[in-house]
C-alpha positions as CSV (number, residue, x, y, z in Angstrom):
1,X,22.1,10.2,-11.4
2,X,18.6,9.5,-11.6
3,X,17.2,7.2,-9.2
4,X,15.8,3.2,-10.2
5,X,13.4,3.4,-7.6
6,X,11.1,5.9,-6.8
7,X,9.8,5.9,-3.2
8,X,6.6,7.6,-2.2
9,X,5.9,8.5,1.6
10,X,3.8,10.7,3.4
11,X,3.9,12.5,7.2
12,X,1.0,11.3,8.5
13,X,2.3,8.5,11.0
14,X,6.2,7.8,11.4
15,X,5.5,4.1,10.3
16,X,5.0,5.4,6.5
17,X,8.2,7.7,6.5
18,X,10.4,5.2,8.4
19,X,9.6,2.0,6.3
20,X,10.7,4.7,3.7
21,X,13.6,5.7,4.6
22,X,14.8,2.2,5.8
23,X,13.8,0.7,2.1
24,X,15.5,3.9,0.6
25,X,18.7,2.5,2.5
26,X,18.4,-1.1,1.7
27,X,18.0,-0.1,-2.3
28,X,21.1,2.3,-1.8
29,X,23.1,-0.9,-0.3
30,X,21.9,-3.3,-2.8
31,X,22.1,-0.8,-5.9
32,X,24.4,1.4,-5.1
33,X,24.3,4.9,-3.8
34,X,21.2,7.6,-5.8
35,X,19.7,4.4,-6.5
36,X,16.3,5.2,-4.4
37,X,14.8,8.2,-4.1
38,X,12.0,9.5,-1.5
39,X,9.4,11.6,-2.0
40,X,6.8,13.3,0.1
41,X,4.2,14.4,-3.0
42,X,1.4,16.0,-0.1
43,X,4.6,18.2,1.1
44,X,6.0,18.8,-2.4
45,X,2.8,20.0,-3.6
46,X,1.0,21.8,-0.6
47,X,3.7,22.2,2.1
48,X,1.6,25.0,4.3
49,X,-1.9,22.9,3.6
50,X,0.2,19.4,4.3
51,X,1.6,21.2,7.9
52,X,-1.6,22.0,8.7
53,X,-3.2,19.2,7.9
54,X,-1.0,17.0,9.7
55,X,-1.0,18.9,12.9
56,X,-5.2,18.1,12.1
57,X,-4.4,14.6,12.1
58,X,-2.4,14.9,15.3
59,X,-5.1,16.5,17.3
60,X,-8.0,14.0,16.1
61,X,-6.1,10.6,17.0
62,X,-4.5,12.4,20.4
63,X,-8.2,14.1,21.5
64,X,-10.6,13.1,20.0
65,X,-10.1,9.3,18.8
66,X,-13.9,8.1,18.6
67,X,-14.3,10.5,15.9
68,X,-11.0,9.5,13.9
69,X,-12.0,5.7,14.4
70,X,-15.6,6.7,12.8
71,X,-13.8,8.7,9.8
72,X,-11.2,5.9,9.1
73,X,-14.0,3.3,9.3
74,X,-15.8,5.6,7.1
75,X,-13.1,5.8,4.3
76,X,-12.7,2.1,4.7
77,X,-16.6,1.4,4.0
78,X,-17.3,4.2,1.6
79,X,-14.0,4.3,-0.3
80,X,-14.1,8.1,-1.0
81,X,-11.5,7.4,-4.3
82,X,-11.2,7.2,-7.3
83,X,-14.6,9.2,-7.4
84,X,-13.3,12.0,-5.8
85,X,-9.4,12.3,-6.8
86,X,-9.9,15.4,-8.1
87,X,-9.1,16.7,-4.6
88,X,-5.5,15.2,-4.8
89,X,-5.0,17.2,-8.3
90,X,-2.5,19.4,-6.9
91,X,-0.5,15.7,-5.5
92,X,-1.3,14.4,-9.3
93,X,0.4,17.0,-11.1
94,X,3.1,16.6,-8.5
95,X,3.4,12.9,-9.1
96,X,3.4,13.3,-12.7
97,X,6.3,15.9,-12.7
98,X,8.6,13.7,-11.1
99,X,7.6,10.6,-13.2
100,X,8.9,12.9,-15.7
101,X,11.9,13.6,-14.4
102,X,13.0,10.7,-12.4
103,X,12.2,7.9,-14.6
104,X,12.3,5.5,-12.5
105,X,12.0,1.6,-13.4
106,X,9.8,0.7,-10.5
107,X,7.6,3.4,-8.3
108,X,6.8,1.9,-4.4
109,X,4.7,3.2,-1.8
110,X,4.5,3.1,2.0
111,X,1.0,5.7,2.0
112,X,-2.0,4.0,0.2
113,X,-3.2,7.1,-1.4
114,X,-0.7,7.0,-4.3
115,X,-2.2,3.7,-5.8
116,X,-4.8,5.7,-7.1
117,X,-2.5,8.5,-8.3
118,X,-0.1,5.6,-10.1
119,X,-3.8,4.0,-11.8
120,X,-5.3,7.4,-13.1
121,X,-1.6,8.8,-14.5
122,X,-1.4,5.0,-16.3
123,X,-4.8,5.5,-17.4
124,X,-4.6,8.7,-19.0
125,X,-0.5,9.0,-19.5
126,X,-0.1,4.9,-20.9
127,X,1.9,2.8,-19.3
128,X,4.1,3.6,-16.2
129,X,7.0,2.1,-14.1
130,X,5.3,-1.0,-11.9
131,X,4.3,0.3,-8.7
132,X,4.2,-1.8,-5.2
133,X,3.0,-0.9,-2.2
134,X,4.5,-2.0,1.1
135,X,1.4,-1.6,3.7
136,X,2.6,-0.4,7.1
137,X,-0.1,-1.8,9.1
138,X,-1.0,-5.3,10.6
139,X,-4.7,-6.8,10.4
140,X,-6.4,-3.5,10.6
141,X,-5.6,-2.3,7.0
142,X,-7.9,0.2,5.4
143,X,-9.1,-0.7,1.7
144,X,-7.6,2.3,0.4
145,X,-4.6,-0.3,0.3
146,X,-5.9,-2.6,-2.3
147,X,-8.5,-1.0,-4.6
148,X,-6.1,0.3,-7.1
149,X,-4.9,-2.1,-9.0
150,X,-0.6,-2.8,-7.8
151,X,2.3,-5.0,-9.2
152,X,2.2,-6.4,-5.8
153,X,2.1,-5.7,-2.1
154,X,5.2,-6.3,0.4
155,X,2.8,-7.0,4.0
156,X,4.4,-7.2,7.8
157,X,3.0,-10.6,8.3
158,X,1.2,-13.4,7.5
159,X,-1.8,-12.7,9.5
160,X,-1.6,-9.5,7.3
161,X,-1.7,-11.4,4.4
162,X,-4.3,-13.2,5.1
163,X,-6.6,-10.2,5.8
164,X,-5.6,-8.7,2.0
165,X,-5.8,-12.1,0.4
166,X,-9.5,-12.8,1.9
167,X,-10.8,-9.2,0.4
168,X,-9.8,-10.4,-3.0
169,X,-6.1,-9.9,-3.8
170,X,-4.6,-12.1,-6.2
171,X,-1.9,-14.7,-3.5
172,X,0.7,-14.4,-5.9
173,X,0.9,-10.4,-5.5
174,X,1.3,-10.7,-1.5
175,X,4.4,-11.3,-0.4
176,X,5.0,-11.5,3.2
177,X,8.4,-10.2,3.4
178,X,7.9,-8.4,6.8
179,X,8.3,-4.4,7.6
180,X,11.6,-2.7,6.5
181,X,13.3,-2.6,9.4
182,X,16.6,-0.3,10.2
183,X,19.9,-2.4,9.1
184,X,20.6,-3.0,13.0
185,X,17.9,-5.7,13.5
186,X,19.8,-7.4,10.8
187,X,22.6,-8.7,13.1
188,X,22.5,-6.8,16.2
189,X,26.2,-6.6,18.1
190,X,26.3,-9.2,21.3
191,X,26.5,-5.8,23.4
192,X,23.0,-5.1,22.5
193,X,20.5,-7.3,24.2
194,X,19.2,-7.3,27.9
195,X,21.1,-8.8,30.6
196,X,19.6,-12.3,32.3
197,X,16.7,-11.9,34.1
198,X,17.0,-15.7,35.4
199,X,20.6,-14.5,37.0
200,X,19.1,-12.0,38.9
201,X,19.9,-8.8,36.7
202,X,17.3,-5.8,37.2
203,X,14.6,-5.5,34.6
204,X,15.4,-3.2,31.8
205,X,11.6,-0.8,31.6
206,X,11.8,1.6,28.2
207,X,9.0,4.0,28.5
208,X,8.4,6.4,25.2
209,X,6.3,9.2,25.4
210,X,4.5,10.1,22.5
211,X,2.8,13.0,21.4
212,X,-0.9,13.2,22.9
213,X,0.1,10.3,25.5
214,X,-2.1,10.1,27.7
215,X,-0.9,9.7,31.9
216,X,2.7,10.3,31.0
217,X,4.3,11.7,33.7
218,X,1.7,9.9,36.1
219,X,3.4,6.7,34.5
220,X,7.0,7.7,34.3
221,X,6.5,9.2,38.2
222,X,5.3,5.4,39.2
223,X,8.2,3.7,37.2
224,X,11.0,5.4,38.7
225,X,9.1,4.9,42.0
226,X,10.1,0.9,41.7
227,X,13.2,0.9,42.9
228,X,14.4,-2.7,41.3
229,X,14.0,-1.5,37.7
230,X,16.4,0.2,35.1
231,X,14.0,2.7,33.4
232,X,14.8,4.7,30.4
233,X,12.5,7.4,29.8
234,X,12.3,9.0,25.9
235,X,10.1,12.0,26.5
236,X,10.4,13.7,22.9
237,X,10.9,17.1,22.8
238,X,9.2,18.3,25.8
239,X,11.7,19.6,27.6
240,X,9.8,20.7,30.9
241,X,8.3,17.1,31.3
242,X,12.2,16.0,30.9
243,X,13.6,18.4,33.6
244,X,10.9,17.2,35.9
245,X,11.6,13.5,35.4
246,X,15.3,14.2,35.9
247,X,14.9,15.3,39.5
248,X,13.4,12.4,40.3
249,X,15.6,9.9,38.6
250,X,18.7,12.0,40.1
251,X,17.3,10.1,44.1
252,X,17.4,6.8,42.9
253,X,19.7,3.8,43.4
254,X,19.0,1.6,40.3
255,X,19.7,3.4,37.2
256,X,17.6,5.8,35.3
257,X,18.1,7.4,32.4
258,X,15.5,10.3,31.3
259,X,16.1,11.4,27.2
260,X,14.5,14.1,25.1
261,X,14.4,13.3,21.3
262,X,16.6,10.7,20.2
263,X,17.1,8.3,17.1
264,X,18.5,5.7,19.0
265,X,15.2,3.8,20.0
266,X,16.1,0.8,17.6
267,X,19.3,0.3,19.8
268,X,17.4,1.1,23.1
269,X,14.6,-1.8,22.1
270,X,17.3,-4.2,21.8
271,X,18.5,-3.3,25.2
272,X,15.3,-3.1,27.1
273,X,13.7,-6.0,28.4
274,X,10.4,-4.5,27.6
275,X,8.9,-1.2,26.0
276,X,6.1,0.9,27.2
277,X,4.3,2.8,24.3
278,X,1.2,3.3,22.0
279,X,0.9,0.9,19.3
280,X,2.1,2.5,16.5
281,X,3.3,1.0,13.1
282,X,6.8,1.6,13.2
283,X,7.4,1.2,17.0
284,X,5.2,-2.5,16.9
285,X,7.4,-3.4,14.0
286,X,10.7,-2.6,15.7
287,X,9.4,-3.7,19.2
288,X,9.0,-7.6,17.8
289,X,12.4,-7.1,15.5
290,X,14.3,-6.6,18.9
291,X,12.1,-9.6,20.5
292,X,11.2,-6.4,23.4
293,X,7.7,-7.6,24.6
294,X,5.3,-4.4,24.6
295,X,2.9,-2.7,27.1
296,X,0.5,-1.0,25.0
297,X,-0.5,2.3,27.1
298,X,-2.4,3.8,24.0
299,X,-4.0,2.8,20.7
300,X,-5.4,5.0,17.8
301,X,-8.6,3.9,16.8
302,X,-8.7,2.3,13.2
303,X,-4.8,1.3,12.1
304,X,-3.3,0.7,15.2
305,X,-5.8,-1.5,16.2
306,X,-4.3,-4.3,14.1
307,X,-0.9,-3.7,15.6
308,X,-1.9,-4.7,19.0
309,X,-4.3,-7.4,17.9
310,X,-0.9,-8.9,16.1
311,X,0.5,-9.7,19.6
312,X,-2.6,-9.9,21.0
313,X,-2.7,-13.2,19.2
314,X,0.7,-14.3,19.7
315,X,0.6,-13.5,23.1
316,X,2.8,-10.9,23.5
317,X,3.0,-8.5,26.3
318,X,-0.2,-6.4,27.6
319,X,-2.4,-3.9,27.1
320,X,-2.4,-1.4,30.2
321,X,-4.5,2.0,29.3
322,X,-4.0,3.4,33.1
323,X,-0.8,4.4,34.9
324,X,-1.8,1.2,37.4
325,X,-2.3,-1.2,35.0
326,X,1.1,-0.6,33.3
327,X,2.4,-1.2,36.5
328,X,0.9,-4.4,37.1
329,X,1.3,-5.9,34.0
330,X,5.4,-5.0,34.5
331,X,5.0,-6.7,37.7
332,X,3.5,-9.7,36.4
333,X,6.0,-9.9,33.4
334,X,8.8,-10.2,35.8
335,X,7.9,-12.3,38.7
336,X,9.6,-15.3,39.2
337,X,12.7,-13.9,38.0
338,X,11.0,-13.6,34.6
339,X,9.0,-16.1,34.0
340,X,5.8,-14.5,32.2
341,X,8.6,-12.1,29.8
342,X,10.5,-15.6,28.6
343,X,7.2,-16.7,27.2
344,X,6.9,-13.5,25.5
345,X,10.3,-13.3,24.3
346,X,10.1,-16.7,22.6
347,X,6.3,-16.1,21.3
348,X,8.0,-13.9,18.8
349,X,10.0,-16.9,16.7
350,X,7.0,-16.8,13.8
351,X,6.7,-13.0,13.5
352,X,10.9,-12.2,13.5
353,X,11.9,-10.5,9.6
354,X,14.7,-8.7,10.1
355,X,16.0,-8.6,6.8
356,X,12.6,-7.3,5.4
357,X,14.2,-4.5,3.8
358,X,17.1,-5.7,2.0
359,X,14.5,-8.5,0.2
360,X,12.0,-5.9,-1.1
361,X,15.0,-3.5,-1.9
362,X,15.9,-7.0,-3.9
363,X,12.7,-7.5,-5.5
364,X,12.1,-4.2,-6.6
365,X,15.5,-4.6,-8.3
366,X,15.2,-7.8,-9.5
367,X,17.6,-9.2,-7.9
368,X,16.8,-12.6,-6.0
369,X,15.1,-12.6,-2.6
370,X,16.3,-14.5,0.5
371,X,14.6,-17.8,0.4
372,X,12.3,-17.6,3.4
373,X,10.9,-14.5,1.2
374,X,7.7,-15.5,-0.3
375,X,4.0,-15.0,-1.4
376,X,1.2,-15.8,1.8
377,X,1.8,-19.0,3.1
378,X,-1.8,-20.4,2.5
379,X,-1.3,-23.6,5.2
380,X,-0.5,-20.7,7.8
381,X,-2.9,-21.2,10.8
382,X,-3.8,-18.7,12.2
383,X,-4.5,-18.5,16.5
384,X,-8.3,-17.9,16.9
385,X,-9.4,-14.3,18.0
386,X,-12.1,-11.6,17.9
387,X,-12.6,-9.3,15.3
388,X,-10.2,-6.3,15.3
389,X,-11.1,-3.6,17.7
390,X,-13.9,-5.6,20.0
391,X,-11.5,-6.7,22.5
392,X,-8.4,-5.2,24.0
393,X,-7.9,-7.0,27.3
């Protein structure tokens, strides 16, 4: 069966490959299963070179992230492509194989690149299946996003929209649908939120290490130091860091829970009173889908900028850079049985989309959309701020 809707994704950042797979999903349960399919082009056509590469772009946003934020800036200014797509011929040809064989009737992206791969294969090929880009990233979005020419743009937000609409898009091609989201933000089970702070219950701390994180075990050692907090600590797959923690958690009263890799970090933000973890696009996304407030230990230069300036706006949760500050800020966040962390958790009312997913899975079927789904409110007001990446206090 060949699939309606072609989904094009690409490794570098989990926010690109998980707004994939959770659009993938929605199309499956609107259309019926083989009705999206995803593909990686930079892995299909270079899988050594895209390995490489990506373990390139690891190392430049983990260690050495003034020189990534002058190279995405410089992409953003000097807009490398079209002019030089000939370096992407081997992801062309790729692309134009699977248009061949796939046939889709509508082609949508989560990785900016393919815009231009979409507008020279239409250019030189005729006419091709639409093709729609759903952009990953809040405020900070590079121009690569919108020089090729799109059906239309699925955004997180509306200050998002906003941002794409003042450099030139057409309003009626954004659509502030939200960010596909996993099908259990949709309507989460009663067992999964966080107990009553007000009543007394011990705060609920979920700490994920990421690669390159910067003071991790420094900050895991000070949570499960406080006694009065439940902390659950996802350390990926670094299994000596995770033995070490385990010790520690094994002396302490109030629960701890230490985790190696795990795909249940939808289910433990709905859990957790609030989340400790770089500001990445797919963990901000989730984070305000499960109303978890976040303390932002770490921000990559350039895209992730934007995703803490979202809540730096709306006033939600922190950013702590240090081991002490992270402290702090929890400490602040929960005094007075919660005070600070109920503001938070309501601040979150204007930005909640859970069903993000299931609408673009409906427009790219064209099938109708929920009602609340449409182009950039215009009237929106935005709350008044600096310009992204001046200010992260």
């Amino acid at each position: 069966m060949k699939p309606r809707v072609l989904i094009l994704t690409a490794g570098y950042g989990e926010g690109h490959n998980a707004a994939a797979r959770n659009l993938a999903a929605a199309c499956e349960d609107e259309g019926g299963p083989g009705t999206a399919r995803i593909a990686d082009l930079f892995a299909l056509a270079s899988p050594r070179l895209t390995a490489l590469t990506r373990r390139g772009y690891l190392a430049a946003i983990n260690r050495t992230p003034r020189l990534w934020s002058a190279f995405f800036a410089w992409v953003d200014r000097a807009r490398p492509f079209p002019r030089h797509l000939w370096l992407l011929r081997r992801e062309q040809a790729a692309l134009r194989r699977l248009l061949r064989e796939t046939t889709p009737a509508v082609v949508c992206s989560t990785y900016p690149i393919y815009g231009f791969l979409m507008e020279e294969i239409a250019r030189t090929d005729g006419p091709q299946a639409p093709h729609y880009n759903v952009v990953t990233d809040s405020i900070s979005i590079n121009s690569l996003w919108w020089i090729p020419r799109c059906a239309g743009w699925f955004v997180p937000n509306a200050d998002s929209a906003e941002v794409m609409i003042r450099a030139g898009i057409d309003p009626a091609l954004v659509h502030t649908t939200g960010f596909p989201l996993p099908a259990v933000f949709t309507s989460p089970a009663p067992a999964l939120q966080p107990p009553n702070l007000a009543a007394g219950h011990a705060p609920r701390i979920l700490y994920i290490i990421n690669s390159g994180t910067q003071h991790a075990e420094t900050t895991a050692r000070k949570l499960l130091a406080e006694g009065g907090w439940e902390i659950t600590c996802a350390v990926g797959r670094d299994e000596v860091l995770r033995r070490r923690l385990q010790k520690i958690a094994a002396h302490r009263r109030t629960p701890a829970t230490i985790l190696g890799w795990t795909d249940q970090i939808p289910r433990l933000l709905l859990t957790h009173h609030v989340v400790i973890s770089k500001a990445g696009g797919a963990t901000t996304q989730e984070a305000i889908a499960a109303r978890c407030p976040m303390i932002v230990n770490q921000i990559v230069p350039g895209q992730e900028e934007g995703n803490y300036e979202l809540l730096r706006r709306h006033r939600i949760g922190a950013h702590a850079p240090t081991p002490e500050t992270v402290i702090s800020a929890l400490h602040r966040a929960f005094a007075g049985r919660g005070t600070l962390w109920r503001q938070w958790h309501r601040a979150f009312a204007p930005l909640l989309r859970p069903h993000a997913a299931r609408d673009i899975a409906r427009h790219l079927l064209n099938r109708k959309p929920s009602p609340e789904t449409v182009c950039h409110p215009l009237g929106d007001k935005l709350p008044a701020g600096p310009p992204v990446g001046l200010r992260h206090g």
